[in-house]
N, C-alpha and C positions, 0 to 999 in steps of 0.2 A: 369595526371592532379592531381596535389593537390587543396584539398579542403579547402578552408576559415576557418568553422568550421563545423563539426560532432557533430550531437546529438547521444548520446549513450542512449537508452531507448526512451520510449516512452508513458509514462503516464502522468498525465496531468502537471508535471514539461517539459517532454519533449516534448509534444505539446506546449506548453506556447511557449518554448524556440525556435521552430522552426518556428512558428508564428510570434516571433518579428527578430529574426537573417533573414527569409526570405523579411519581410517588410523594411530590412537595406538591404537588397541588397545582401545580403550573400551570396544565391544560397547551402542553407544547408539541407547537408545529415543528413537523421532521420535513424538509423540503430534500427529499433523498435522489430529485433527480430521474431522467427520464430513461426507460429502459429502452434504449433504443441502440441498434447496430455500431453508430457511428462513436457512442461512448465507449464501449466494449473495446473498438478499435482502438481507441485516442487512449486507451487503458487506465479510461476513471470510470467505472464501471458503477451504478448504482447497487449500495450494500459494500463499495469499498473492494481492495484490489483483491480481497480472501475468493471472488468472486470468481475470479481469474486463476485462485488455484487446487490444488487436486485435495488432496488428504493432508491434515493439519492433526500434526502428531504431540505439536508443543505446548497446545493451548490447558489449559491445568482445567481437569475435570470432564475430559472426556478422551478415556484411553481408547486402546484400539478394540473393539468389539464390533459388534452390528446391533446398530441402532434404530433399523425402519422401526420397529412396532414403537418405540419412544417418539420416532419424528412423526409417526402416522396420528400419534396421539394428540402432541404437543401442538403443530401445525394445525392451525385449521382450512389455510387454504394454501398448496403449494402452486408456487409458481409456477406457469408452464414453462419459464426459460431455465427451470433447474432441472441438471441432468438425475437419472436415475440412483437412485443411495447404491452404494460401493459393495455395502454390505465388512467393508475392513476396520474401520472406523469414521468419525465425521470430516465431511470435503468440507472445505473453505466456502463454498454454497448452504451448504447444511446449516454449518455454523452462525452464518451470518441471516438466515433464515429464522433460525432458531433465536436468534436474538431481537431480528425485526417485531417477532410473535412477543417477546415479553413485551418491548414496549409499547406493543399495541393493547397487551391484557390491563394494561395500569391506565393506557387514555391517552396515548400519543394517536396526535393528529397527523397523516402524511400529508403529502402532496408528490407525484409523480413528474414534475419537472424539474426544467434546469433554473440555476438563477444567473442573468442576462447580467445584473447589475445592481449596486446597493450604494445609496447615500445616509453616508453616517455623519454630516455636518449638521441634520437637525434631529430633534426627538420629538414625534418616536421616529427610530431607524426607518426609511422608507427601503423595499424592494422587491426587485420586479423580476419579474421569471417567462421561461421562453413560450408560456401559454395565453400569455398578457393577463396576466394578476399584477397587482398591486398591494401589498402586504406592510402595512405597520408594526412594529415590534419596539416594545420598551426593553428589553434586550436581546442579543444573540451572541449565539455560540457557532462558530466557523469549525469546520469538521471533516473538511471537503480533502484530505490526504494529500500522497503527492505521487506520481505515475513514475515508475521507471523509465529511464533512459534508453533505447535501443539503435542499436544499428540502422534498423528500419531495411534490412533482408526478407524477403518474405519468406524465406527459410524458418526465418525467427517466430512469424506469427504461424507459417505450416505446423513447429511442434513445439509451441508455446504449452507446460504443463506435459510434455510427452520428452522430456528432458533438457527443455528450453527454461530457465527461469534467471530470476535477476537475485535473486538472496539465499545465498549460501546457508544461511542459520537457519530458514523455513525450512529450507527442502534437502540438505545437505547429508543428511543419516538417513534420507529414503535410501528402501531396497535397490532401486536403479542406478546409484552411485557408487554403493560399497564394493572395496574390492575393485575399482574400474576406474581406468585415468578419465579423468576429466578436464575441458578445459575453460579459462578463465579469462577474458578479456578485460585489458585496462590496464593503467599505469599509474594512478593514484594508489591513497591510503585505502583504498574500501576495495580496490582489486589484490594488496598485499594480505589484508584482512579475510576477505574471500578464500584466495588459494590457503592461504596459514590455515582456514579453518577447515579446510574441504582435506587438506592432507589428514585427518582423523580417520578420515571414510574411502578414502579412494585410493588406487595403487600408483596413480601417479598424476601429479596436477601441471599443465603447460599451461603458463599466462602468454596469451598472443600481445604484443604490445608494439603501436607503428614506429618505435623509435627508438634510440638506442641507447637511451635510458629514462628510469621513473622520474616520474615527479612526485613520488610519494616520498613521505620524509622517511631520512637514511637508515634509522632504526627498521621502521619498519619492510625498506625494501633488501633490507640485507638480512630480517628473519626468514623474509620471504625466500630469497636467492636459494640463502646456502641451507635451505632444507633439503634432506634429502629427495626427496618423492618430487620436488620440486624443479622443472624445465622451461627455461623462458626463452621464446622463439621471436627475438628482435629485430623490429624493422618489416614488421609484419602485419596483416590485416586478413581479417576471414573474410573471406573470400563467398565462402557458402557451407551452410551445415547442412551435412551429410544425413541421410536417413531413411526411412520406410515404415508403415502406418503402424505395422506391426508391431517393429522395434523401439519406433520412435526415434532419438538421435543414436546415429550409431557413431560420428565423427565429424571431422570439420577439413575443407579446403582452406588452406592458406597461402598466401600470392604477397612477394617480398615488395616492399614500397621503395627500395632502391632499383630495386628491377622487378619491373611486373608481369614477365612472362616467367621469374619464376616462382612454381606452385609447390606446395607441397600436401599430404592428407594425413592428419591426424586421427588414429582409432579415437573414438570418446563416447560415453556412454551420456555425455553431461556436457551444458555449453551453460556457463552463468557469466550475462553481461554485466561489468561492473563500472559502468560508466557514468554514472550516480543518476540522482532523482532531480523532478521539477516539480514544485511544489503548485496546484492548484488553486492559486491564488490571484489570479488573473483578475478575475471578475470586478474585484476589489480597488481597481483603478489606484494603487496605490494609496489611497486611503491612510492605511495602517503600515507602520515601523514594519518592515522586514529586513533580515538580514539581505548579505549581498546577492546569498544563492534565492531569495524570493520568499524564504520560510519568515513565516511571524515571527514576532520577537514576544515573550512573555517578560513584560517591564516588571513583573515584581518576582523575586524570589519566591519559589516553593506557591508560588499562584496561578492561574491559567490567564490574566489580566494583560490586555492588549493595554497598544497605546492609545486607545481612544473608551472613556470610563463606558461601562456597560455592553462592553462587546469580547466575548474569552474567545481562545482558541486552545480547541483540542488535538492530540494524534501529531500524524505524520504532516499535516500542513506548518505545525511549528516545530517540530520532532527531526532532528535528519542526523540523530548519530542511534537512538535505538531503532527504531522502522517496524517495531516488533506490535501484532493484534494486541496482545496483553499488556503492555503500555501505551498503546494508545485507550483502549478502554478505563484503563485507570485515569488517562488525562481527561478522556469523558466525563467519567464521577467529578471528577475535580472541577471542571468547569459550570457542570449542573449547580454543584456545591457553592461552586465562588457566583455564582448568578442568582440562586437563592438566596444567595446574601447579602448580593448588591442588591437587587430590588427591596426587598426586606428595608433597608437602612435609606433608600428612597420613599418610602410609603407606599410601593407598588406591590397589592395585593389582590 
């Protein structure tokens, strides 16, 4: 049996997309990937990176309350790998759970592996997954995001969501930063962006950066500098983030790259790596147009339309200036949308 269309991934671009291609009729497979340690690690986590975080304050339509008896109801089976509800409002687990569940109420099909590799030179698409399936598809929708960049400290993954995180706009107005220096790794645009936006909430923001000047363009690293709340410690590299279970991050060691015995420690309530993203698109053997950084390219204006007809992409795999759940879901809908339409105008029904 060949399938309609294939979701590849499954965060909330690839919920979105299985939610509206199921409500057309579709009958589409969600191939959301294997819940396994070694994903979690690599931080593509099946359900997408919301998996990986705590409370999810900005998602529109679910303020901050307590929600178990709504998830006790909505859920029909909860995963054993999701932590207990918060009781403050909904985790980046909840959420993404809660979404899995619609599109499972409408008739999406999962599948709990990985996919190994996909040939898109004949139709239907053939691909294969790491359980050894073999899978036809007269279209797909790629959804698979893209994982943050880290240091690779185990510091980093000790209190990863315990005031460890990589984006400033998710987590940036939590309780745990406001009022409290925080600090900011990196010397691009997305680390100038980062501090600029973390000085809203915090008492004072230090970018560590190994060199002795940005590479971010000069607008932006001069909004950054001469802000007040604003300290940048050059020529520097973290060394090791400071902490304990209770607190979580309390601060960070830093060790000068012109001389490395010397160290210094930063108070900080907050450590956000901003040393960008890698897009999950590996698989894909190059296949399909991507920029230089790896992200699909969307060859038609205002369309989800790869370079190869019959195959969109959704989210953060083609996305790397919003990075945000609520725009990747909308690029879900949109992609369902542009695949109902191209099959449509094919005769595939």
């Amino acid at each position: 049996m060949t399938e309609k269309v294939v979701v590849i991934g499954s965060g909330p671009s690839g919920c979105a997309a299985s939610i509206y291609a199921a409500r057309a009729n579709l009958q589409p497979l969600m191939i959301e990937g294997a819940f396994s340690q070694e994903n979690f690690d690599l931080g593509r986590p099946p359900l997408g990176q919301l998996m990986i975080t705590t409370e999810v304050e900005n998602y529109p339509g679910f303020p901050a309350g307590n929600l178990e008896s709504y998830l006790k109801d909505a859920v029909k089976e909860r995963s054993a790998m999701l932590p207990p509800h918060s009781g403050h409002g909904v985790s980046g687990p909840e959420l993404m759970e809660l979404m899995r569940q619609q599109a499972a109420n409408f008739g999406t099909q999962f599948l709990g592996e990985d996919v190994v590799s996909v040939d898109l030179s004949k139709r239907p698409f053939a691909i294969k997954t790491s359980g050894g399936q073999n899978i036809e598809a007269h279209s797909i929708i790629i959804a698979t995001g893209a994982r943050a960049n880290y240091l690779g400290l185990e510091s980093e993954k000790k209190f990863k969501n315990q005031g460890v995180s990589a984006c400033a706009v998710c987590d940036g107005a939590m309780p745990r930063f406001r009022n409290r220096p925080l600090v900011v790794v990196g010397g691009g645009d997305s680390a100038m962006e980062e501090a600029t936006f973390l000085t809203k909430f915090a008492s004072k923001v230090y970018i560590v950066h190994r060199r002795d000047a940005f590479r971010a363009s000069r607008i932006m690293a001069e909004r950054a500098i001469e802000h007040e709340k604003v300290e940048v410690k050059w020529n520097s590299t973290i060394d090791e983030i400071l902490g304990d279970e209770q607190n979580g991050v309390t601060g960070v060691r830093i060790r000068g790259t012109a001389d490395e015995s010397q160290t210094e420690e930063l108070e900080a309530s907050g450590y956000f790596c901003a040393i960008g993203h890698t897009p999950n698109t590996d698989f894909l053997g190059g296949q399909l147009e991507t920029t230089d950084k790896g992200y699909l390219v969307w060859t038609k204006p205002g369309r989800t339309n790869t370079s190869v007809e019959g195959v969109f992409a959704a989210g953060d795999c083609a996305d790397d200036y919003y990075r945000q759940a609520i725009t990747a879901a909308g690029t879900g809908c949109m992609a369902a949308l542009d695949a109902e339409r191209w099959l449509a105008a094919n005769g595939i029904e």
